[in-house]
Structure formats: C-alpha cells, structure tokens
C-alpha positions in Angstrom: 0.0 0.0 0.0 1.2 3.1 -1.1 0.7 6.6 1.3 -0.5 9.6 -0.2 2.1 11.5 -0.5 2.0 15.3 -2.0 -0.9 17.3 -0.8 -2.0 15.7 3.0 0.8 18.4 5.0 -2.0 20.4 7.0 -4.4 17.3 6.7 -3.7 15.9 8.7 31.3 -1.8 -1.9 30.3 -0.8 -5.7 29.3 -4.3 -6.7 28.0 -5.0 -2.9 25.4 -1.6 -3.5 23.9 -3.1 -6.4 23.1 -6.7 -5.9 21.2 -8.6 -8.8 18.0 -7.9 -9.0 15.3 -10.1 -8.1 13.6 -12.9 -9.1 9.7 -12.4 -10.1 6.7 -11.6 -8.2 4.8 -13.7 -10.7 5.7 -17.0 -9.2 4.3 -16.0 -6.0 3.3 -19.9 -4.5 -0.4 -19.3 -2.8 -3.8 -18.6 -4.1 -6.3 -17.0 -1.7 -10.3 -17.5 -2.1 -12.0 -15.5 0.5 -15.7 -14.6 1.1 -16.2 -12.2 4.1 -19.4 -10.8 5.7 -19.7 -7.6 7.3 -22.1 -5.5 9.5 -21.4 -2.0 10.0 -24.3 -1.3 12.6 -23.2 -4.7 14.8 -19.4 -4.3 13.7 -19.2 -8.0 13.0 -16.7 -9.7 10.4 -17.1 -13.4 9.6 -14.8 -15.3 6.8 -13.9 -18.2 5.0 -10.5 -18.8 3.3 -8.7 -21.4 1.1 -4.8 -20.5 0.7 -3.3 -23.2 -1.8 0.2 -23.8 -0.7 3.0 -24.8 -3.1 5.4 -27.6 -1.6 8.9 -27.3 -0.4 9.2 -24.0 2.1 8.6 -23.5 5.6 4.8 -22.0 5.8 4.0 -19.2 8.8 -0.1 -18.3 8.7 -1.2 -14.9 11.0 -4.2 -13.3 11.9 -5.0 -10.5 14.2 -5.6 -11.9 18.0 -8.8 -9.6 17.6 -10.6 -12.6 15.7 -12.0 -16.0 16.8 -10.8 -19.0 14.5 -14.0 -21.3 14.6 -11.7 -23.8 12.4 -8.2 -24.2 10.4 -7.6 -27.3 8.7 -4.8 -28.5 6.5 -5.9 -30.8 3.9 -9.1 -31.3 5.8 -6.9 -32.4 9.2 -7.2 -30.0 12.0 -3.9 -27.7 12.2 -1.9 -27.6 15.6 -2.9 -24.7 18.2 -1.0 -20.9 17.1 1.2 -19.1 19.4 0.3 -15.8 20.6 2.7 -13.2 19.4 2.2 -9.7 20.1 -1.0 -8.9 18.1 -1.2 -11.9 15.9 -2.2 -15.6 16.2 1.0 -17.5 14.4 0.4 -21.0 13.2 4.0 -22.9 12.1 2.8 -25.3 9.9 6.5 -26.2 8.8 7.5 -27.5 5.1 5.6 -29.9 3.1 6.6 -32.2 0.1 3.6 -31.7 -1.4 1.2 -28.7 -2.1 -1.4 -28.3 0.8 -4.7 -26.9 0.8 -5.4 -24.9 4.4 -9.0 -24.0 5.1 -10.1 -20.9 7.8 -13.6 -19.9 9.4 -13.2 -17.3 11.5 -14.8 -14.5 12.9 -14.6 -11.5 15.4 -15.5 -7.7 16.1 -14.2 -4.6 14.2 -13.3 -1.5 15.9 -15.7 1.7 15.6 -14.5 3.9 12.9 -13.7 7.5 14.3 -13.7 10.3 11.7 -11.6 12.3 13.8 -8.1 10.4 13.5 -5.7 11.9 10.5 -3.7 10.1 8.2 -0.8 9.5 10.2 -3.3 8.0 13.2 -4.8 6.1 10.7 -1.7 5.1 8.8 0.1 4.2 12.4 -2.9 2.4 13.8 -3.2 0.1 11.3 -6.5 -1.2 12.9 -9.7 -2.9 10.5 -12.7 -0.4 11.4 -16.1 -0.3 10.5 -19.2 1.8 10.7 -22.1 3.1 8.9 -19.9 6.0 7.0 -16.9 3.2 6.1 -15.1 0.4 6.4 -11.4 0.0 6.2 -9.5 -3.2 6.8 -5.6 -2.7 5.7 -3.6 -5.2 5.0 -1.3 -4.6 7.6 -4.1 -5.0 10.2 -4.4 -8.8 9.8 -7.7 -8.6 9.4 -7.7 -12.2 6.9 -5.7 -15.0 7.4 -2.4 -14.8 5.5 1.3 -16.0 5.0 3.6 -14.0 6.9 5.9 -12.4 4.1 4.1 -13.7 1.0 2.6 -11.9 -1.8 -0.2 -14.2 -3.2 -2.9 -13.9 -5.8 -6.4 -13.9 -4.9 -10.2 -14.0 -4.8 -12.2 -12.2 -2.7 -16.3 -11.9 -2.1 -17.6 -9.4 -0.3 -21.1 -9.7 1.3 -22.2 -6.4 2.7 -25.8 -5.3 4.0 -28.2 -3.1 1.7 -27.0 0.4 1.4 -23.2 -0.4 1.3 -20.8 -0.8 -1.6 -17.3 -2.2 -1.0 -14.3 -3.6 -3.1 -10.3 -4.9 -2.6 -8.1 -3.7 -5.5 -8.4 -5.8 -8.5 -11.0 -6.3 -11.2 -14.9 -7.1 -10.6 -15.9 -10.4 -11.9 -19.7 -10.4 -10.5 -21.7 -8.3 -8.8 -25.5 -9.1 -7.2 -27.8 -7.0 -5.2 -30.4 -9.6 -3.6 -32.3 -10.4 0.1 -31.3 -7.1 1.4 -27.4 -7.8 0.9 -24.8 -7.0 -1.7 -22.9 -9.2 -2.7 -19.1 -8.4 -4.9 -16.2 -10.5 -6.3 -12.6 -9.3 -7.1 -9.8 -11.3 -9.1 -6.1 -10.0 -8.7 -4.3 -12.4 -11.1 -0.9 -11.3 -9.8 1.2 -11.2 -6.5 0.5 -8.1 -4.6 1.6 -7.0 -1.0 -1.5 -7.7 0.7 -5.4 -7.2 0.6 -7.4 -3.8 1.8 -10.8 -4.0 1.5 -12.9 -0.8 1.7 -16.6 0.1 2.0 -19.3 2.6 2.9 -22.6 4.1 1.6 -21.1 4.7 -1.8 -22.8 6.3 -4.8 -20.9 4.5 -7.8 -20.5 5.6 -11.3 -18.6 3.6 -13.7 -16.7 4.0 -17.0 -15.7 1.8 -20.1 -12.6 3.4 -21.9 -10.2 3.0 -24.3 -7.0 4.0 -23.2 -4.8 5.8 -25.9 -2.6 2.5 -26.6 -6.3 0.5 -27.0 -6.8 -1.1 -23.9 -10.5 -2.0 -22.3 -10.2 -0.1 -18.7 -12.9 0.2 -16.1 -13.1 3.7 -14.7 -15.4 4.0 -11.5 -15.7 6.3 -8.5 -16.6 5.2 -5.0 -18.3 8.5 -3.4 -20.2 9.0 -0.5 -23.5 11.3 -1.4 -22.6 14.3 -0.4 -19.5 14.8 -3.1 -21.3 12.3 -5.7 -21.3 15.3 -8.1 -17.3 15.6 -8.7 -17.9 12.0 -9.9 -17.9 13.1 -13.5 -14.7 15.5 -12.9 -12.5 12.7 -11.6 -13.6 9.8 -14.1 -12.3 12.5 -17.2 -8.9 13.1 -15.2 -8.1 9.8 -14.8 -8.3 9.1 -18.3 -6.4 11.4 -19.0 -3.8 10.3 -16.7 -3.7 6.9 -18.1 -3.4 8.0 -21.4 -0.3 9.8 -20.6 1.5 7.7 -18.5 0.9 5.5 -21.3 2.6 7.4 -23.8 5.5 7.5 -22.0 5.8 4.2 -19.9 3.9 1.8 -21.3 0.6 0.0 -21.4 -1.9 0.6 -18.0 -0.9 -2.7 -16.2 -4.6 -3.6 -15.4 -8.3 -3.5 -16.1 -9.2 -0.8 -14.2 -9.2 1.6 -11.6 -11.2 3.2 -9.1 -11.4 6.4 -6.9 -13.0 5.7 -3.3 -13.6 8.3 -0.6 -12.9 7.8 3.0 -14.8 8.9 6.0 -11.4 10.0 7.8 -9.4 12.6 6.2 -6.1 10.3 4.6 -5.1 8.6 1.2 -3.6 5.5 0.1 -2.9 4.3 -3.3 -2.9 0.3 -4.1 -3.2 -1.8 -7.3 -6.1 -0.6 -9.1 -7.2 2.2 -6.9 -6.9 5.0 -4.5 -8.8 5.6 -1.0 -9.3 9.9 -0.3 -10.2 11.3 2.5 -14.2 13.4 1.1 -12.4 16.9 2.8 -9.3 16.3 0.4 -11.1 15.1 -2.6 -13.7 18.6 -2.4 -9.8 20.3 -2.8 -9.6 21.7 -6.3 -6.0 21.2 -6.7 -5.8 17.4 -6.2 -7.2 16.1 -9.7 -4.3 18.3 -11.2 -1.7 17.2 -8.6 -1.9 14.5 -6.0 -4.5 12.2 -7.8 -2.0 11.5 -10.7 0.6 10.9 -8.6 -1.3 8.0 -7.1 -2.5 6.7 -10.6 1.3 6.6 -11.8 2.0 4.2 -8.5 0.2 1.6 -10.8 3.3 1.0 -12.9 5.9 2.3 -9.9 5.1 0.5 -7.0 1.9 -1.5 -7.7 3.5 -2.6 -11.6 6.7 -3.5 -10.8 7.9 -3.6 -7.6 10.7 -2.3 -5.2 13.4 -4.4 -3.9 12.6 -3.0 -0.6 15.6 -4.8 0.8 18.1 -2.8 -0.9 15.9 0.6 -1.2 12.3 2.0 -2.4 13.2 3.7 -5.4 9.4 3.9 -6.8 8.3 6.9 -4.6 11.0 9.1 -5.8 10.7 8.2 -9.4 6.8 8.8 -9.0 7.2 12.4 -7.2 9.6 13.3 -10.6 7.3 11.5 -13.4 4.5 13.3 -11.6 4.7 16.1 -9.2 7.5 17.6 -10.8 6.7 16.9 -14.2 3.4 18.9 -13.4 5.3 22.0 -12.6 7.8 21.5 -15.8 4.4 21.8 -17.8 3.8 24.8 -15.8 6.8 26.7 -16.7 10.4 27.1 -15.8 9.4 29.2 -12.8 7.0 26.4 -11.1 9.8 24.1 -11.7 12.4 25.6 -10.1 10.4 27.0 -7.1 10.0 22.9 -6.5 13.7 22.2 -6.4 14.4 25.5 -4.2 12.2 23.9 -1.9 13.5 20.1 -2.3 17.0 22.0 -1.4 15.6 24.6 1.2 14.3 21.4 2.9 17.4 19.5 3.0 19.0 22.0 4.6 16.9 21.9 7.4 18.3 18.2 8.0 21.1 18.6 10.5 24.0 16.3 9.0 24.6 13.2 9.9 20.6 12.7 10.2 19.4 11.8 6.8 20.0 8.0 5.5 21.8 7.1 2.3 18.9 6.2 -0.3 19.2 2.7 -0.3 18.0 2.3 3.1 14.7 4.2 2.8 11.5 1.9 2.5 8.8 4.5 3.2 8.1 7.8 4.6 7.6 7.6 8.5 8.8 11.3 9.6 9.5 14.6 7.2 12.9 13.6 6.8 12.4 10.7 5.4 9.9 12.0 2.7 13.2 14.3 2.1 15.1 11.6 1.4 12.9 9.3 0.3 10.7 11.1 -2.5 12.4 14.6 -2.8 16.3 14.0 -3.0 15.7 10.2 -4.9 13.3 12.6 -7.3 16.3 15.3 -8.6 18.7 12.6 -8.3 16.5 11.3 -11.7 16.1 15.1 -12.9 20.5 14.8 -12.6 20.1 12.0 -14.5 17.9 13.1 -17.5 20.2 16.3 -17.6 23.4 14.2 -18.0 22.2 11.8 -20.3 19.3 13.5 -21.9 15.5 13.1 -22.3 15.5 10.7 -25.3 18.0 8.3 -23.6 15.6 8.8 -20.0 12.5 7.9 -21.4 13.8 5.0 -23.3 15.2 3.9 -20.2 12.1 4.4 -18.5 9.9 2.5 -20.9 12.8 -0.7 -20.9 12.6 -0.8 -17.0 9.0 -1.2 -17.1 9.1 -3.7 -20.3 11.9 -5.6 -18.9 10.4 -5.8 -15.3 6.6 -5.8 -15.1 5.2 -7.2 -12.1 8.7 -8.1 -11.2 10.7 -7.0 -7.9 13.5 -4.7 -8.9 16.4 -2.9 -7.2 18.4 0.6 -7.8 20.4 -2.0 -9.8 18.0 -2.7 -12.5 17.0 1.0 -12.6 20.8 1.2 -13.2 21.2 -1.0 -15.9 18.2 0.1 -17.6 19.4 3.6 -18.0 22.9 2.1 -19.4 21.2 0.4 -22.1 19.1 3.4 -22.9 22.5 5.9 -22.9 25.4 3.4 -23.7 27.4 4.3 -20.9 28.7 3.4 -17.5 26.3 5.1 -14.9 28.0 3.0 -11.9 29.6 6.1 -10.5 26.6 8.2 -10.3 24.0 6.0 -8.9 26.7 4.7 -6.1 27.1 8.3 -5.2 24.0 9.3 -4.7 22.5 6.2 -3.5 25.4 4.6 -1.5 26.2 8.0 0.5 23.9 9.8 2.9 24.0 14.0 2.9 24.9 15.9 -0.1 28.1 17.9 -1.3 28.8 21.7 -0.6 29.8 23.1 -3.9 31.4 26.7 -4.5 33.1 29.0 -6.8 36.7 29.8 -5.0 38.0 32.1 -7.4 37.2 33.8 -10.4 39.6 36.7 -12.6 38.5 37.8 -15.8 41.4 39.0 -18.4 41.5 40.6 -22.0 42.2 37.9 -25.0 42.8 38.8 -28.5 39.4 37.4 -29.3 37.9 38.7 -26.5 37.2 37.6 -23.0 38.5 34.6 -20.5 37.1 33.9 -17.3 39.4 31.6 -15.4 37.7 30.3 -12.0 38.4 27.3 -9.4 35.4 25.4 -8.4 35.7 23.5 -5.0 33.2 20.9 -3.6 33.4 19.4 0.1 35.4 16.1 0.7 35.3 13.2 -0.3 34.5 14.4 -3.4 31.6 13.3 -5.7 31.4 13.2 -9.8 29.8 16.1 -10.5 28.6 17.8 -13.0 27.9 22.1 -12.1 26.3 24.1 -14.3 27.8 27.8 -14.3 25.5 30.6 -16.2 27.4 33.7 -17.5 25.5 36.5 -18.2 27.4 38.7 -20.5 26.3 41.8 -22.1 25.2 39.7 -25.2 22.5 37.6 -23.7 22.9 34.5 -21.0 24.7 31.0 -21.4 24.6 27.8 -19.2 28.1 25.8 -19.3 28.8 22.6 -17.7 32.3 21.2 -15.9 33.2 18.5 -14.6 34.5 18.2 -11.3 35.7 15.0 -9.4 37.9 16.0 -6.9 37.9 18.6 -3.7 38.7 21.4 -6.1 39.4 22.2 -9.8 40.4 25.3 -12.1 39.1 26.1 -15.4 38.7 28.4 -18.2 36.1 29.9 -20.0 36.4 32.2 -23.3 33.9 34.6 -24.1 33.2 36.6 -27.4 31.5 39.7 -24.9 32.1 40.7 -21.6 30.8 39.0 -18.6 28.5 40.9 -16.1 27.6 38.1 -14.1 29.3 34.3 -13.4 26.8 32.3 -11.2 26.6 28.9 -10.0 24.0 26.6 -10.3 21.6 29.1 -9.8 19.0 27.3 -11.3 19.4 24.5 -8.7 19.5 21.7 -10.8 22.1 20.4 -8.5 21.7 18.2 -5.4 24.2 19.9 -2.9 24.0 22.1 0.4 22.8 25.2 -0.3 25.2 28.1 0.9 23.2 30.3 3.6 22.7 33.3 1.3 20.4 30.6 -0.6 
C-alpha cells in the first residue's frame, strides 16, 4: 500500500550496492479464495479462506488476535494450536513435500471507525474499522488469514448489508444485489503486498474506456453522497492520466481503476485504486496534482515492484514523473520554485541525520519524505540532464518492459538507464545512493582577463570532501545575452577556463538548482 504522499501536509562496496535484482513476483506460490461478511451497525466480520500452498518452504499463517478461529484445517486435518505473538495468532505449519490446501472460518468484532483520527493515526494504527460511514480493513491489520511475508494472488467476495458498496483492489468479476445484501467479487491475477478492503454508503458511477494504446479499462468512483457530483470530474482526469503515462511508460498494467472516498481525512494508493479522505477530494487542486501521482504508482510500486531490501526507489521516481513533471508543464518558474524547496528542505536536516537512499523503504517522519521522495526525485532530474530526455524515457519504458510485475532494485533501474544511454552510470547512482548528505559546492576564485578574441574567465570550483562526480552548471550573463556551461569536477577542487566573445557581467553557480548539494546560507 502506497501513502498519499504530495498534498496531506496540513491534513492531517560498488558491486555489494547493487546486488542482482530479483527474481519475479509472478511466481508467488499461494492462491487465496476469500468470502467475508460484514455488518457495519453490529461491527461483526465473519470469513472463509482457502490458501493453496506450493510444496517445499517452511509456511508461517497470521491473523489479528482480535478474531476467533472457529476452524483451520490442513488438507481437511485439523492444524496444531497458534502461538500468541504480540498482536497476531501465528500458526507454524513447517514444510511440506507436497502442495497443501489450508482452510479458515473465523470471525470476530471490528473497531468503531472514528472520523476524527488523520492520516498519520490512521496510517500508524493500522486497525480494521467499520461503521455506517466506512469500512477500512488494511492489510497490515491482519484482518484475513495470511502468509507472513508472501505476496499471493487472490479471490475475494464481499457480502455487505443493503446500502453499502465495498471492493479490494483488482478487477470485478460479479456483482449481485439480492435479500437485502450486496454481494461483490474481485480477481487480482498477480502477486500483490497484501489485501485492503474498503466500504461505505457509496454512490458508484462507472466508465468503459479506451486508453490511448487501445486497452479496455474500467473507470469508477466510489463517493459518499454528499461529493457524488465531482464524480464526473475525476472519471475524465483519470483518463487522461492513463493515457499519458501510457505514452511514456507503457501499457496501463490492469483492467481498471477506481477512486473511493474515505470517511477519515487520509489517502492511500494500491493496485487498481486510490482511497481519499471526502475533505481532500472537495480540494480543487488534487485532480491536477496528488491524484495523478497515485495513478502513476500503478506502474511504480503497484506494476513492478521495489526491492525493498536494498531501497524503495518507486516513490521518488513517481514524485519526478508526476509532481514535478506537473510543474515543468507549468513553466520554468513552477519548476524551479520545487527544487528550491527540495534543497531549502534539505537544509533543514542537521548532517549526519538523513539516511543514504538505499536504506529508505517508506516515509515515517519529514525527513524521510526528504530523502525518500524529494532528493531520490532530482537525483532522476540529474540523471535526465546528464544523459538527456531521449535516452531517459527510453530507459524508462525498458525498465518497465523488462520488469513488469517483477521485484526490482536501484540496480535494475541502473542497468536500464545504461542500455538506454550506452554508458557506464555506476559512478553516479553509487554516489547518490550509496552516500547519505549531499556535497557543498562553491566558486573559489574567479579573474577575468582581455584575449585577442575577446574575453576569458578563469575560476576554481571547489566541492566538500570526499569528493563526488559532479557535474555544475555555471551561467554567464554577458552583455550579449545568458549562457549555461557545464564542468566537470571530481575531486575537492578544480580550475578552469572559460572564453567569451562579450564581456561577462555576471558568473553564477548553479543558480537554477538543478544540482543536489547544500545550499550556501545566502540561498
């Protein structure tokens, strides 16, 4: 499950770096078929689940201590009694030679949604809640029986009283209305990182489209009555979302997608959908700004998946294929006011607090999210400016080719951008991946002298040590107009030389920050 990340704030050694990447998702060994009842007004869950084993690997099964287990059988025998472990019931059912078929009843009592908790709270809690303005059972709460670690493929029914509308990322196979109770099933054909199931008193609207590269996609919207009527407003940006992630990725990984308010004000994106809080969907700004982000998590994240092991590179390649691709289209301006603030930010990190990038996995405090989504998002705009937007989005649209609904590291990121540029990008992903901070990069000298031909500036640029590969843009404004140059600098400091046809009047660096480095304090 992916958190909402952009607009909530107020709403609440080189060869050991870059390990192969690894295997597929799309072996995952488990099936799940599960049918669960629930009653908002009484707060009661019952289920039933079949989990189809594979042979030959030690099997763990959890479930919140919150539920009852009426019955658990392994190939119709009765499984041995779980251990209590913190908040879960743990059944070690060992390895098996052959595959095994375990069955589950169970049942218990949700916890009473409260409105009032934000999306941290909710995020934190992790709790399955219900009443008669939602239901939210995460993934993370245990709320089904479930392999500890595994990422299976499933089938899920939902049976929910008249009134209420519910679904679990993945595509709707059937869908009955009959003796007062609804009645829903969802297919998710590939491995996934766990089940959230969602429902309230939804007004639904629904979608067929054609996506731009041809492909059948659902669109619906999940709204509670009173913001039914931006229904119409959201369905049209989503398609246009798909259409151009499309265009420059590749083709929508899945059969549709669906926006579903919450009762609480949060946000989480998953396979197939997103879950807003009503108070931020009524927000003007988020169809332009948050909602695609979310939308693009269904190739980054949800499409192919991070190696989480070895670092989450999906949320920062998301904020720059998104949020800050939405302020390039803006103008110049927009998109440099985002990096002054990417940089302003990181300056507010004390050093020695942030964490190298291969060690963040998600955003749990501001500076991770620093880390995590802002610096990981212009390490990729350093990358498109060193080896241009042609080679980028090829090497964009060969990762996800290459690596659909497949687990993949920095590494693969790595070696899909040499394949797209033809050259040896080792250097600058261990640098900005492998070390935590950022350099401190300065002009220590500059004289300008007279040349036959008319004007040389000769300057030393100096960086803190040890000293990174970078590459510093310098823009001269001479009397003629204004110039970017780049140089190259690999060591603490450097002196080069610059010829000019006019007279420079001003010799600045970087002063578009397009650089990841400490800003100086006049900055």
């Amino acid at each position: 499950m992916n958190v909402f990340a952009s607009c909530l704030v107020g709403f609440a050694l080189l060869v050991a770096c870059f390990p192969a990447a690894s295997a597929s998702r799309t072996a995952a060994p488990a099936a799940y078929d599960i049918t669960v009842r629930i009653d908002p007004a009484s707060r009661e869950l019952s289920g039933t689940s079949t989990i189809v084993v594979e042979p030959g690997r030690p099997v763990e099964i959890i479930l919140a201590r919150r539920f009852e287990v009426d019955s658990i059988t392994i190939d119709g025998t009765p499984a041995p009694s779980p251990h209590a472990i913190g908040r879960l019931l743990v059944w070690v059912l060992g390895t098996a030679k052959t595959a095994r078929r375990i069955d589950v009843r169970w049942r218990g009592m949700l916890a009473q949604l409260d409105a009032s908790l934000d999306h941290r709270q909710t995020l934190g809690a992790a709790i399955p809640v219900t009443g008669a303005e939602g239901t939210f059972l995460p993934a993370a709460g245990a709320w089904y029986p479930q392999e500890r670690g595994l990422l299976p493929n499933y089938r899920v029914t939902l049976d929910l009283p008249h009134g209420q509308r519910g679904l679990v990322p993945g595509r709707l196979v059937a869908e009955t209305e009959a003796d007062g109770r609804y009645r829903a099933s969802y297919e998710f054909p590939y491995p996934s990182e766990g089940i959230d199931l969602m429902a309230g008193p939804y007004q639904v609207q629904t979608r067929n489209i054609r996506t731009a590269g041809g492909k059948a996609v659902s669109l619906r919207t999940y709204f509670h009555p009173q913001i039914a009527e931006l229904a119409s407003g959201y369905l049209d940006a989503v398609q246009g979302y798909i259409d151009l992630y499309e265009g420059g990725i590749g083709e929508y990984p899945f059969t549709e997608f669906s926006i579903v308010s919450s009762p609480t004000p949060t946000g989480f994106g998953m396979p197939t959908l997103t879950y807003l809080g009503i108070d931020v969907l009524r927000l003007p700004f988020i169809r332009t700004t948050s909602l695609g982000h979310e939308i693009l998590h269904n190739w980054w994240g949800n499409g192919v998946y991070p190696d989480y092991a070895r670092g989450n590179w999906s949320e920062g390649l998301t904020t720059f294929m998104a949020d800050y691709a939405y302020k390039e289209r803006e103008g110049d301006l927009a998109a440099r006011e985002m990096r002054v603030e990417w940089l302003r930010d990181f300056a507010a990190v004390p050093p020695g607090q942030d964490r190298p990038l291969t060690e963040f996995t998600s955003r749990t405090h501001s500076t991770s999210q620093i880390v995590g989504y802002d610096k990981a998002a212009m390490m990729f705009l350093m990358l498109r400016d060193l080896i241009g937007r042609d080679a980028f989005d090829l090497g964009v649209k060969l990762f996800w080719r290459n690596y659909r609904f497949k687990t993949a590291s920095w590494e693969a990121l790595r070696m899909s951008f040499e394949a797209a540029s033809k050259r040896d990008l080792l250097a600058f992903f261990w640098q900005w991946l492998a070390r935590q901070g950022a350099p401190s990069v300065r002009i220590e000298r500059a004289e300008l002298s007279m040349q036959p031909a008319g004007h040389r500036v000769q300057f030393t640029l100096a960086q803190s040590e040890p000293a990174y590969q970078l590459r510093v843009p310098i823009t001269i404004r001479t009397e003629h107009g204004v110039e970017v140059r780049n140089f190259d600098l690999d060591r603490p400091s450097a002196t080069f030389s610059l010829d000019l046809d006019a007279r420079p009047v001003e010799f600045a660096l970087d002063p578009d920050f397009r650089l990841f480095r400490r800003l100086t304090s006049g900055e």
